[in-house]
VMD Tcl script that builds the backbone (N, CA, C; Angstrom):
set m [mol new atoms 459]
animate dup $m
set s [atomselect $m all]
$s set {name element resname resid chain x y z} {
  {N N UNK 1 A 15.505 -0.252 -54.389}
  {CA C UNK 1 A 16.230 -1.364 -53.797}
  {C C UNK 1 A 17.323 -1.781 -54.787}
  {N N UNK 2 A 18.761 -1.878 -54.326}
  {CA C UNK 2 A 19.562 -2.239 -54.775}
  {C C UNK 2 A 19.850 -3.224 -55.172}
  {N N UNK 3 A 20.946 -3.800 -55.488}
  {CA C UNK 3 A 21.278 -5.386 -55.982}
  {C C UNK 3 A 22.082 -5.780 -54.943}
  {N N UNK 4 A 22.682 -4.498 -54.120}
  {CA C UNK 4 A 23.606 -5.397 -53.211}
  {C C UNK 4 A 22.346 -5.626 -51.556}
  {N N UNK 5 A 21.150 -4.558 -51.161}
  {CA C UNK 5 A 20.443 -4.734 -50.825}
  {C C UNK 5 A 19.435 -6.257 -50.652}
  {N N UNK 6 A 19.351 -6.536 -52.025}
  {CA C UNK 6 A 18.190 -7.419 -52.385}
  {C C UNK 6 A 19.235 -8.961 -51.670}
  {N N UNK 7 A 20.746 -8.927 -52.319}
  {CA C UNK 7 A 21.671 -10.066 -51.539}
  {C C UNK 7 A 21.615 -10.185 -49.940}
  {N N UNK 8 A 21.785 -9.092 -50.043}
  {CA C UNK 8 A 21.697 -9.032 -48.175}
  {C C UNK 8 A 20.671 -9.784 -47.987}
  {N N UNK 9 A 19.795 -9.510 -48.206}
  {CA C UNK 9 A 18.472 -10.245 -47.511}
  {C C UNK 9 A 18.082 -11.743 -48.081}
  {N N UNK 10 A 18.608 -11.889 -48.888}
  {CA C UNK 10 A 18.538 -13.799 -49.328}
  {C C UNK 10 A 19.822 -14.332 -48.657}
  {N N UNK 11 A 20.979 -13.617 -48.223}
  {CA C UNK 11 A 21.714 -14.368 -47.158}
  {C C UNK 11 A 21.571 -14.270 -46.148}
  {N N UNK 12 A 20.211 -13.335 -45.475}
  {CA C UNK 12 A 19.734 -13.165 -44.214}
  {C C UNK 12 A 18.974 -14.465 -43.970}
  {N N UNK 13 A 18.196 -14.274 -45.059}
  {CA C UNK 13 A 17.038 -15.201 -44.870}
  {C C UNK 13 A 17.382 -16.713 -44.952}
  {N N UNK 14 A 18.345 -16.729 -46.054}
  {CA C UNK 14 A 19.522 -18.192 -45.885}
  {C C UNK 14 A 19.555 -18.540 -44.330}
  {N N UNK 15 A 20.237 -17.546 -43.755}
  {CA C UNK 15 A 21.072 -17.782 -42.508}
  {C C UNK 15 A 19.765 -18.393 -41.614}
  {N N UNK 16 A 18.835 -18.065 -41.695}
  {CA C UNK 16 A 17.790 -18.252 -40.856}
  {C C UNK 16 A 17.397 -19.433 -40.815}
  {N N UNK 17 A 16.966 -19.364 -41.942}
  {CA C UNK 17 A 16.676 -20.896 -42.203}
  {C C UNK 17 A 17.464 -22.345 -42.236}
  {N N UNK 18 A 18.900 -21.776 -42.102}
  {CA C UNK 18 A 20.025 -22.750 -41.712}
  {C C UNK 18 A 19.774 -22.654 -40.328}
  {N N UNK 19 A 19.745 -21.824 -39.476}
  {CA C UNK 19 A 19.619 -21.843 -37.803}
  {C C UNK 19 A 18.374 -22.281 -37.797}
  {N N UNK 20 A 17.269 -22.998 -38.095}
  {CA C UNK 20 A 16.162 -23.389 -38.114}
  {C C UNK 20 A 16.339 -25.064 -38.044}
  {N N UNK 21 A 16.920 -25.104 -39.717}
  {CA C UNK 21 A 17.385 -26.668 -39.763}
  {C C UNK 21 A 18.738 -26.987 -38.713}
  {N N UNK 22 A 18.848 -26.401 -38.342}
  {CA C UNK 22 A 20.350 -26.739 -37.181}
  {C C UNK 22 A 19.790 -27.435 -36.101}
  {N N UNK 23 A 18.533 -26.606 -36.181}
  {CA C UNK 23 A 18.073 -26.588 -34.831}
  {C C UNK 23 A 17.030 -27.810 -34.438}
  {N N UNK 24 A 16.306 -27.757 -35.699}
  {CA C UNK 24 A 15.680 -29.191 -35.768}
  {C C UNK 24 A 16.684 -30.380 -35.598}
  {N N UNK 25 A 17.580 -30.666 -36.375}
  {CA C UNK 25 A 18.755 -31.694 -36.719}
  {C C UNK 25 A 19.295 -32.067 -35.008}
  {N N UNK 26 A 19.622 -30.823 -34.372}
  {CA C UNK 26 A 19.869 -30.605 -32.690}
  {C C UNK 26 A 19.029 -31.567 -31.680}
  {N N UNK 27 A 17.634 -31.241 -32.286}
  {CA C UNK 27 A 16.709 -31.589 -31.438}
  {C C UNK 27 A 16.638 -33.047 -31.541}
  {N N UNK 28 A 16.826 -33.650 -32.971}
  {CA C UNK 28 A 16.196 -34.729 -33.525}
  {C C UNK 28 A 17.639 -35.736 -32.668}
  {N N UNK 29 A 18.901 -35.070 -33.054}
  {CA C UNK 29 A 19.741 -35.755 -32.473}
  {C C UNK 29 A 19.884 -36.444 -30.845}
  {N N UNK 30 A 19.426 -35.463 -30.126}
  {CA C UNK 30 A 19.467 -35.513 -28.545}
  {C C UNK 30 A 18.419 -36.319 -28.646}
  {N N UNK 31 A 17.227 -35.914 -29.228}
  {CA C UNK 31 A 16.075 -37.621 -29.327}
  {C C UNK 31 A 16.041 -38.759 -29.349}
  {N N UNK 32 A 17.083 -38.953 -30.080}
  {CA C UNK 32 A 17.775 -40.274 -30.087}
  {C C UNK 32 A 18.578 -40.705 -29.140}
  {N N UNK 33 A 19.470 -39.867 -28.465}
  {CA C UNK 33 A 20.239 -40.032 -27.152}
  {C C UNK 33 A 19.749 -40.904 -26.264}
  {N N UNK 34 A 18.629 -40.798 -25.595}
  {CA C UNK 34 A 18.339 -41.849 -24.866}
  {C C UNK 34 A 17.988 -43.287 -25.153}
  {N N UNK 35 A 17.425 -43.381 -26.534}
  {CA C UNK 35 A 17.227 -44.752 -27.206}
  {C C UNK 35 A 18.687 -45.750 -27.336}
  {N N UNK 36 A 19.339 -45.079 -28.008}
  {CA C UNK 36 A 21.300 -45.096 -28.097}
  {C C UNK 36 A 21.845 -45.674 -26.792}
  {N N UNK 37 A 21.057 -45.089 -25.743}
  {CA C UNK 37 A 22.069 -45.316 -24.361}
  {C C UNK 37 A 21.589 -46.421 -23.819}
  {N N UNK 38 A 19.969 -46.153 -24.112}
  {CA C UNK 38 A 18.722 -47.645 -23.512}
  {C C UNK 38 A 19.828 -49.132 -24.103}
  {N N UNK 39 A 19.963 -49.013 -25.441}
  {CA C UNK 39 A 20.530 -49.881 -26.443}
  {C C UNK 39 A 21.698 -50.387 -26.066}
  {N N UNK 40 A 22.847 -49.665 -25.690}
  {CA C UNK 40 A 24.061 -49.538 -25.369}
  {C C UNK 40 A 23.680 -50.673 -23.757}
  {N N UNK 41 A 22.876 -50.080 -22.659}
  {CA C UNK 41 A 22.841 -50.602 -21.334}
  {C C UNK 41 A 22.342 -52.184 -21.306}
  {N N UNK 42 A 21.446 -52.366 -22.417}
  {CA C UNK 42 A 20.872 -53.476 -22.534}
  {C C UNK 42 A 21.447 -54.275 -23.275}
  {N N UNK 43 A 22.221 -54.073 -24.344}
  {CA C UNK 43 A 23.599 -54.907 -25.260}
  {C C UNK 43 A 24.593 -55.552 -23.480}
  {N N UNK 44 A 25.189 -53.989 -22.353}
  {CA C UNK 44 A 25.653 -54.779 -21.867}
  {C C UNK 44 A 25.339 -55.843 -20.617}
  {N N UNK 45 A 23.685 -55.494 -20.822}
  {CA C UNK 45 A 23.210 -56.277 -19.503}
  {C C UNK 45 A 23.171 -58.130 -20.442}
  {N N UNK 46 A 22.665 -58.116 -22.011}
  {CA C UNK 46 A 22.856 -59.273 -22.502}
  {C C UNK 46 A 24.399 -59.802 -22.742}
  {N N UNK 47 A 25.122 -59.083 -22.440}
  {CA C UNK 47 A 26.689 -59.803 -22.674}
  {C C UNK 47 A 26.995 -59.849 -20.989}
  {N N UNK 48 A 26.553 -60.022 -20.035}
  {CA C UNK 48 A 27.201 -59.478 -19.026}
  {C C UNK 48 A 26.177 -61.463 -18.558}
  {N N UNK 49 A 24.599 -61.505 -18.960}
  {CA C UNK 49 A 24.012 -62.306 -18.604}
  {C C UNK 49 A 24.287 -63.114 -19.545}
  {N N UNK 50 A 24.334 -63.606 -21.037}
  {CA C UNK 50 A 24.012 -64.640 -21.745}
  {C C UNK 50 A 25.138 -64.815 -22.311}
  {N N UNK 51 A 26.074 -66.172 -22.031}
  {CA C UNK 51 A 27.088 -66.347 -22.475}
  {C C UNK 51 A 27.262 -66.770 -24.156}
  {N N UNK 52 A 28.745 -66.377 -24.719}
  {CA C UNK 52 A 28.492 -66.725 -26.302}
  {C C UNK 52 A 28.691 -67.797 -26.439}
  {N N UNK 53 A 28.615 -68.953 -25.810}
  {CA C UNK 53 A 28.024 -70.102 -26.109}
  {C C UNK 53 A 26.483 -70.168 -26.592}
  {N N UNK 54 A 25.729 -69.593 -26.008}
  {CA C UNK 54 A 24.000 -69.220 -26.638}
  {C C UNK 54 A 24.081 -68.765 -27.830}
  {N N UNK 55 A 24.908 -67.661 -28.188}
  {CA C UNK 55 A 24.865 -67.437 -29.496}
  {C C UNK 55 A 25.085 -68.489 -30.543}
  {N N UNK 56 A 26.378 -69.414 -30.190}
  {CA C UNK 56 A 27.081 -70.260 -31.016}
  {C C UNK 56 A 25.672 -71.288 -31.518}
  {N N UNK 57 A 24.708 -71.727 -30.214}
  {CA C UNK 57 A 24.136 -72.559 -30.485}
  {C C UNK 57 A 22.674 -72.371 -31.344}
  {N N UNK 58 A 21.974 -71.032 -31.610}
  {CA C UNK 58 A 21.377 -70.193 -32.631}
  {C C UNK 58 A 21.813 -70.512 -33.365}
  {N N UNK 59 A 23.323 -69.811 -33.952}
  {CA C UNK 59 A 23.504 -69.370 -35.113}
  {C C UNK 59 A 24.313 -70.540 -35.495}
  {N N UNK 60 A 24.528 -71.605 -36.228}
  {CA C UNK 60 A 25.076 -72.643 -36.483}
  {C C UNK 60 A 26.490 -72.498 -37.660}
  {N N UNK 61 A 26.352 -71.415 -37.853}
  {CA C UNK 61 A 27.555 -71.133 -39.039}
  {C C UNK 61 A 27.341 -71.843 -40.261}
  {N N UNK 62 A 26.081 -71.931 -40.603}
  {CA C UNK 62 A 25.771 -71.990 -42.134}
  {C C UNK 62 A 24.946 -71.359 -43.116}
  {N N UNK 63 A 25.730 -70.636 -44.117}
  {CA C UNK 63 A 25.579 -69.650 -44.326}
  {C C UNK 63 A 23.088 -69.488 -44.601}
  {N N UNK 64 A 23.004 -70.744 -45.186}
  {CA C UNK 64 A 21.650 -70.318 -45.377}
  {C C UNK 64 A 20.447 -69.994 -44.736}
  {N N UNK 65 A 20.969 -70.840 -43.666}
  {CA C UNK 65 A 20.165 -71.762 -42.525}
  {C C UNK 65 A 20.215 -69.972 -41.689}
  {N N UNK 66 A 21.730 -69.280 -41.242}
  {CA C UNK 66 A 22.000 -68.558 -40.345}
  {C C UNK 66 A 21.124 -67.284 -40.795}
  {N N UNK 67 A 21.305 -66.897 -42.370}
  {CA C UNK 67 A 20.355 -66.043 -42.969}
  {C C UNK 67 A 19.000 -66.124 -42.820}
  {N N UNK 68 A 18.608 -67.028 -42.865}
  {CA C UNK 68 A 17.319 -67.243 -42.879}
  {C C UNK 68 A 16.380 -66.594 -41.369}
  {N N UNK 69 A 17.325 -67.573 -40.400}
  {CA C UNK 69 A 16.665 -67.034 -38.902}
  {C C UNK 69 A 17.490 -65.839 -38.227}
  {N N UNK 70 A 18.240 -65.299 -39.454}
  {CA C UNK 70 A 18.488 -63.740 -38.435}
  {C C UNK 70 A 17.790 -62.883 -38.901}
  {N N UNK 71 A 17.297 -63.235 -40.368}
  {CA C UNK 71 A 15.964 -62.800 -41.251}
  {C C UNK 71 A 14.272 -62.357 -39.853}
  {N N UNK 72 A 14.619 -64.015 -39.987}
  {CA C UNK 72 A 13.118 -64.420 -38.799}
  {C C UNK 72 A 13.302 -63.250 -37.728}
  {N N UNK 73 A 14.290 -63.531 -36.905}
  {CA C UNK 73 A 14.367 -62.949 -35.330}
  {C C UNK 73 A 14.204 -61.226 -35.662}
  {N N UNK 74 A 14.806 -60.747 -36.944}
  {CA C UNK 74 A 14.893 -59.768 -37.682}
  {C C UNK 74 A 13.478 -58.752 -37.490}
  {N N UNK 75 A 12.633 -59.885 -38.054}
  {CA C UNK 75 A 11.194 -59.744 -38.671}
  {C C UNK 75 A 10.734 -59.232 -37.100}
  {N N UNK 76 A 10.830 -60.434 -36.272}
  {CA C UNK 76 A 10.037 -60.054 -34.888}
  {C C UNK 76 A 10.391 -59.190 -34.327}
  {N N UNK 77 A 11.583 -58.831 -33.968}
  {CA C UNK 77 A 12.064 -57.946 -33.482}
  {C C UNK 77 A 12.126 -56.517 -34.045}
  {N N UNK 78 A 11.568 -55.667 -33.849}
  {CA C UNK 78 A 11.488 -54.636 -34.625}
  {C C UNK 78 A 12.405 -53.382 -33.702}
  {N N UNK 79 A 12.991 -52.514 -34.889}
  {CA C UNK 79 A 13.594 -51.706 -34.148}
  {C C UNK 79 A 13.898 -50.723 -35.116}
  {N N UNK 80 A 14.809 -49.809 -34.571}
  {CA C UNK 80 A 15.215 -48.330 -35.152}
  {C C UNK 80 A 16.750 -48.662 -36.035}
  {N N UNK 81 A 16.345 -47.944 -36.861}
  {CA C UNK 81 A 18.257 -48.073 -37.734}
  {C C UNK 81 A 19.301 -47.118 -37.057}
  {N N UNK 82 A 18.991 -46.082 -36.090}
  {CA C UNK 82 A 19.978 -45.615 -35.103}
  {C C UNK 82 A 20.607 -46.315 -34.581}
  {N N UNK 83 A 19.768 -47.565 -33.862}
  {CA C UNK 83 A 20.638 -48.375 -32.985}
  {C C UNK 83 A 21.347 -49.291 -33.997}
  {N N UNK 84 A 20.774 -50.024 -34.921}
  {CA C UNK 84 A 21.385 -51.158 -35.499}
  {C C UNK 84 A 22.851 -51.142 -35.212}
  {N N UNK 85 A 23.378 -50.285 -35.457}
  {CA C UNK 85 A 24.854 -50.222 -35.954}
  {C C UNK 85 A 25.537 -50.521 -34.724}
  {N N UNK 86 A 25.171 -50.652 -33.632}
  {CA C UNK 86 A 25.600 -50.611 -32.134}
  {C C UNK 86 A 25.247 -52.164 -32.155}
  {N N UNK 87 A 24.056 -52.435 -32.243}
  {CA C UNK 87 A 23.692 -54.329 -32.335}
  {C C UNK 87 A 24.286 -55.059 -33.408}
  {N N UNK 88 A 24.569 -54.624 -34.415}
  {CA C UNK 88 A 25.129 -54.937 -35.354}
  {C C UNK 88 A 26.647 -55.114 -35.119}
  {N N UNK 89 A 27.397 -54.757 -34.447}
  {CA C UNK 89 A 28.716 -54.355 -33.917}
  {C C UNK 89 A 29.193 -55.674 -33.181}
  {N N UNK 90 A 27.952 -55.385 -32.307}
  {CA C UNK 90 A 28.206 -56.645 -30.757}
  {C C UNK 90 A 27.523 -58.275 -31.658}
  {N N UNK 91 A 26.756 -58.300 -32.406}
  {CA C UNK 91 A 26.519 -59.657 -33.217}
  {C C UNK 91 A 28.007 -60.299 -33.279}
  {N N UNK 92 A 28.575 -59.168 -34.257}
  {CA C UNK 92 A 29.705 -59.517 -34.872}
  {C C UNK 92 A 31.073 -60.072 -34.112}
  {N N UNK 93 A 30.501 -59.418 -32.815}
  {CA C UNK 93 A 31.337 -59.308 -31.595}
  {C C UNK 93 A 31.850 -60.944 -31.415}
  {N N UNK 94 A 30.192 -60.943 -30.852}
  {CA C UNK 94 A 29.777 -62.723 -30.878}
  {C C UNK 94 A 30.288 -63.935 -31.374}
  {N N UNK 95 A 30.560 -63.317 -32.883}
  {CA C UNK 95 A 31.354 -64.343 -33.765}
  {C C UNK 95 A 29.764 -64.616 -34.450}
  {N N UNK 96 A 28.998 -64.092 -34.541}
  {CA C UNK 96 A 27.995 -64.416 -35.867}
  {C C UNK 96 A 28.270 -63.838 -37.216}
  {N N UNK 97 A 28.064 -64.929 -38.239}
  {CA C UNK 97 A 28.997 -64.618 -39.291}
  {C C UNK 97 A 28.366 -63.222 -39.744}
  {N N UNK 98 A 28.207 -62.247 -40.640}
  {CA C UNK 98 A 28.096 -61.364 -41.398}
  {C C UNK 98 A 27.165 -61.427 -42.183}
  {N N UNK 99 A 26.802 -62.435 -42.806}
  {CA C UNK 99 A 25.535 -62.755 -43.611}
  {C C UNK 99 A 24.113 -63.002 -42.720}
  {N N UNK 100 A 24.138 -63.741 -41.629}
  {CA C UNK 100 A 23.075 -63.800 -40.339}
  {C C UNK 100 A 22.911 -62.034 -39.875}
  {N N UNK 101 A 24.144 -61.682 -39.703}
  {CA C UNK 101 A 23.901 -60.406 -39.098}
  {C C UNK 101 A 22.953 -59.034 -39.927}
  {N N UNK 102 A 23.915 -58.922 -41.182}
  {CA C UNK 102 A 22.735 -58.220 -42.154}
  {C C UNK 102 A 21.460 -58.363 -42.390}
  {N N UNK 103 A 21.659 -59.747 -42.565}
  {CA C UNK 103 A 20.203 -60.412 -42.781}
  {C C UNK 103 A 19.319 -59.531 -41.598}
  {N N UNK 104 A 19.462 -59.877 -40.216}
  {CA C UNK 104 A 18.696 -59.612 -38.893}
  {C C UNK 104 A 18.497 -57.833 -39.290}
  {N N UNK 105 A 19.653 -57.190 -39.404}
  {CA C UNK 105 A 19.733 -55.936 -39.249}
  {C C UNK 105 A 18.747 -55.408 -40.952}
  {N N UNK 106 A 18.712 -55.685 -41.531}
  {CA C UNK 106 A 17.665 -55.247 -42.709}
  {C C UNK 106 A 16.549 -55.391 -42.375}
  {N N UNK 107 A 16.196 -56.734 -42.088}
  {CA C UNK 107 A 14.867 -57.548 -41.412}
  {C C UNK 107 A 13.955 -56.678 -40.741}
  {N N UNK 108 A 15.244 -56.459 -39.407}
  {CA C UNK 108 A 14.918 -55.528 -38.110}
  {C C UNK 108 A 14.288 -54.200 -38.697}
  {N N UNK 109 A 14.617 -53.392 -39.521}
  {CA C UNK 109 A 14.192 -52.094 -40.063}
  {C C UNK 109 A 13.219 -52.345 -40.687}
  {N N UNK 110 A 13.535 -53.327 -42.113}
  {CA C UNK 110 A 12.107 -53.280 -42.785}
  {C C UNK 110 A 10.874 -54.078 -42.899}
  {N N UNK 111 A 11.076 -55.353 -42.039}
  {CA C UNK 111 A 10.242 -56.010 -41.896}
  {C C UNK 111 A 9.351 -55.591 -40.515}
  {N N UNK 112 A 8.032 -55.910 -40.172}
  {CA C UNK 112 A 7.159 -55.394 -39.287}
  {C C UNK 112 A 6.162 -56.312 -38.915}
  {N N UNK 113 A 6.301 -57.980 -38.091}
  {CA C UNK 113 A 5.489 -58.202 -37.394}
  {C C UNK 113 A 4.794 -57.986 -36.478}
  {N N UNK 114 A 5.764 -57.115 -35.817}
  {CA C UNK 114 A 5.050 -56.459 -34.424}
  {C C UNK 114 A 4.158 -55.317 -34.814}
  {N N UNK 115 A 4.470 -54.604 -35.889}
  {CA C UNK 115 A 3.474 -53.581 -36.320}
  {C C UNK 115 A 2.448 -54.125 -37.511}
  {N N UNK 116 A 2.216 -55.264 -37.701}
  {CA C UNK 116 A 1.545 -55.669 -38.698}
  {C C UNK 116 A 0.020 -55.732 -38.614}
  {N N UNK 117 A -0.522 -55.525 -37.103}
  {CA C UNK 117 A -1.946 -55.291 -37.095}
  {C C UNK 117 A -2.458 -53.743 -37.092}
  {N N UNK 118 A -1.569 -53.373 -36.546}
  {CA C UNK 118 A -1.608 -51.609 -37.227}
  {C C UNK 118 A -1.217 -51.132 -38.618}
  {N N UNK 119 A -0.788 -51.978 -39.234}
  {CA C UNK 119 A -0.248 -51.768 -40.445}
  {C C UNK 119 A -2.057 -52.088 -41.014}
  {N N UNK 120 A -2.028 -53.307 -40.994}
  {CA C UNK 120 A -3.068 -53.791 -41.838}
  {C C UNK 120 A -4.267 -53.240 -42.020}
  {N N UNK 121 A -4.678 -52.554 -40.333}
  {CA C UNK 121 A -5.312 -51.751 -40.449}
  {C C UNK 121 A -5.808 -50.289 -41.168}
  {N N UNK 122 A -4.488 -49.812 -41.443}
  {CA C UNK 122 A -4.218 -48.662 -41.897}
  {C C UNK 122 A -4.146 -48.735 -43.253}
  {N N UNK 123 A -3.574 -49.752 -43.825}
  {CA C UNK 123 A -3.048 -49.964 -45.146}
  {C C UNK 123 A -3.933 -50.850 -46.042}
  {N N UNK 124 A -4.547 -52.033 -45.130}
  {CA C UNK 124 A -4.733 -53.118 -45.302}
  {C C UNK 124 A -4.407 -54.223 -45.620}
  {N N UNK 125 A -5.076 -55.439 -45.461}
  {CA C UNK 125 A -4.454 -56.680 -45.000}
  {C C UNK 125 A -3.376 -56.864 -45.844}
  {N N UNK 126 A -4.116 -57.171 -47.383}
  {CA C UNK 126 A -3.315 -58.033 -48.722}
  {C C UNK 126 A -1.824 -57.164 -48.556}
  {N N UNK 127 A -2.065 -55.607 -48.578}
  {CA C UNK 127 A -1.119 -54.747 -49.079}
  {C C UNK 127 A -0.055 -55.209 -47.840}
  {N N UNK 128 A -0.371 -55.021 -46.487}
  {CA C UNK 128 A 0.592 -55.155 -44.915}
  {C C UNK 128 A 1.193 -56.429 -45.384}
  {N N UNK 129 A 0.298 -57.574 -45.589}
  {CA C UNK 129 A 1.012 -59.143 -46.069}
  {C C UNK 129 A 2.097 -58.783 -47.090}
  {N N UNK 130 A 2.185 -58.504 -48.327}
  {CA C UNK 130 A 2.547 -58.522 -49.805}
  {C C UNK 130 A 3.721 -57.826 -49.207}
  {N N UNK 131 A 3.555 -56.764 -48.478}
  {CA C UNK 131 A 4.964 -55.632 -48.190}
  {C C UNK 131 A 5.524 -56.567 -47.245}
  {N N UNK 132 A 5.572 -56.946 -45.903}
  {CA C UNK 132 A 6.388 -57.733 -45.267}
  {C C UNK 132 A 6.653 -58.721 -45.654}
  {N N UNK 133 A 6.173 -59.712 -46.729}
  {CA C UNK 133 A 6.591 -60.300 -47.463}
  {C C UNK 133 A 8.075 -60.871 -47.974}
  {N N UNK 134 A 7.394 -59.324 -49.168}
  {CA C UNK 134 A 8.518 -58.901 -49.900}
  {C C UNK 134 A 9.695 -58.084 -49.190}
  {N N UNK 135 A 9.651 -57.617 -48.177}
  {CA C UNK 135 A 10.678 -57.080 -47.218}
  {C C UNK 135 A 11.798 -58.264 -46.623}
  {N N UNK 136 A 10.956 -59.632 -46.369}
  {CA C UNK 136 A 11.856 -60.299 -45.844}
  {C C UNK 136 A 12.341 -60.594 -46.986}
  {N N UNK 137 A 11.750 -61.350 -48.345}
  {CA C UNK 137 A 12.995 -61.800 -49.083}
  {C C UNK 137 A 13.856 -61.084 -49.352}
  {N N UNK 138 A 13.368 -59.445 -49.617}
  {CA C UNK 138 A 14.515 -58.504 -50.166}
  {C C UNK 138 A 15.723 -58.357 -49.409}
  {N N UNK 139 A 14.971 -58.329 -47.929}
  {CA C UNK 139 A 16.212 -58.638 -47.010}
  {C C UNK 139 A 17.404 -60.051 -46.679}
  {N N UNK 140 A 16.717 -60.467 -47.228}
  {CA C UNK 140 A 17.977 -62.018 -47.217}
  {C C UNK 140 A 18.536 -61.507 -48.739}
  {N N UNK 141 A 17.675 -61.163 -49.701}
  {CA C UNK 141 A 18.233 -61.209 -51.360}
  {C C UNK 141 A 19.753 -59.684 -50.898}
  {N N UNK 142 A 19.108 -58.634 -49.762}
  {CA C UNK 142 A 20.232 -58.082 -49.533}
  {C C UNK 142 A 21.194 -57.665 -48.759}
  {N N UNK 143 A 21.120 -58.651 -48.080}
  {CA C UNK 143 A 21.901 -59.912 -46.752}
  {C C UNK 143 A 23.220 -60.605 -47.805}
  {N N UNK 144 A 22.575 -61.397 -49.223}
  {CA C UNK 144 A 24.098 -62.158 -49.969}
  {C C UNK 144 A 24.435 -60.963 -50.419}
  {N N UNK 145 A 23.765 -59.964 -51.141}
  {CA C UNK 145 A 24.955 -58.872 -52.494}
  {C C UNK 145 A 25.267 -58.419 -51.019}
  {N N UNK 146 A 24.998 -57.398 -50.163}
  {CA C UNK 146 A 26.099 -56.652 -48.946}
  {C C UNK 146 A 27.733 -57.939 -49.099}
  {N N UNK 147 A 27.015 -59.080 -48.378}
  {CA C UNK 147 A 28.151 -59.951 -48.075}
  {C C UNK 147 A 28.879 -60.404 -49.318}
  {N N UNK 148 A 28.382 -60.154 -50.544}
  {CA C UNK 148 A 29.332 -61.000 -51.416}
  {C C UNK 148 A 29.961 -59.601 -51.862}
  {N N UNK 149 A 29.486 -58.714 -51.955}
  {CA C UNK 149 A 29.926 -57.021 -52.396}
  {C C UNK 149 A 31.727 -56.878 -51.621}
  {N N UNK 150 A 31.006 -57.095 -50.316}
  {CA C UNK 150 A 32.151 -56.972 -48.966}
  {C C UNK 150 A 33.343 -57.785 -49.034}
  {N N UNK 151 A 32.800 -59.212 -49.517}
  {CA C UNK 151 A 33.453 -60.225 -49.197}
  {C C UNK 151 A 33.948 -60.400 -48.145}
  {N N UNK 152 A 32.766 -60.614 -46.979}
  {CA C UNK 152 A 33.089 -61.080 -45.563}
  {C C UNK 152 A 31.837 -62.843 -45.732}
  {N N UNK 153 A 32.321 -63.176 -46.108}
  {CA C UNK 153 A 32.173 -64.634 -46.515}
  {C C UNK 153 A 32.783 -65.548 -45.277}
}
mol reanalyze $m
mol bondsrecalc $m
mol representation Tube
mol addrep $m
């Protein structure tokens, strides 16, 4: 076996295994497709039903107060970081300041009330408590550096 032999076949086997991960990446993508579109239909069934006056009256435009409960709604609401960026978009849309919005959108990913009795179970209690916890403050603590980083103040 040659040297130009032995290449051939580690860029065969390369190639393969790139059409493998393509193919996963393919799959994983179109997976998401329908969550994306669910997200998209239901953003416009809430702008179509709930006027931004509702928003205005939530979110009060101060900066601590607004962090805090986009933190909260954050926490309860649990969701995927695919979509965020689509909810995150239309917040902003709204006129909710930038600091409420991160806040919610960190929250939303890493905080887990809705999964917290399966968590606890699995993990247990102290540990499920201590981590969502520390998820929400981390998420307001990185709710100000995003916004002061950005300077959308």
């Amino acid at each position: 076996m040659n040297i130009y032999s032995l290449f051939l076949r580690c860029v065969i086997l390369k190639i393969e295994r790139a059409k493998i991960s393509i193919t996963k990446a393919m799959r994983a993508i179109w997976g998401t497709f329908p969550v994306i579109l669910g997200t998209v239909l239901l953003i416009s069934l809430a702008t179509a039903f709930i006027p931004r006056s509702a928003y205005a009256s939530i979110f009060s435009g101060g900066s601590f107060l607004d962090a805090i409960l986009g933190a909260g709604l954050g926490s309860i609401l649990a969701g995927n970081p695919s979509t965020s960026y689509i909810i995150g978009g239309e917040l902003l849309d709204f006129g909710i300041s930038a600091l409420a919005v991160t806040a919610f959108l960190v929250s939303w990913v890493t905080v887990g009330i809705i999964q917290f009795p399966a968590e606890s179970i699995l993990l247990g209690k102290s540990f499920a408590l201590s981590r969502n916890i520390s998820a929400f403050v981390f998420s307001l603590i990185v709710a100000f550096v995003v916004v002061s980083v950005v300077g959308a103040w």
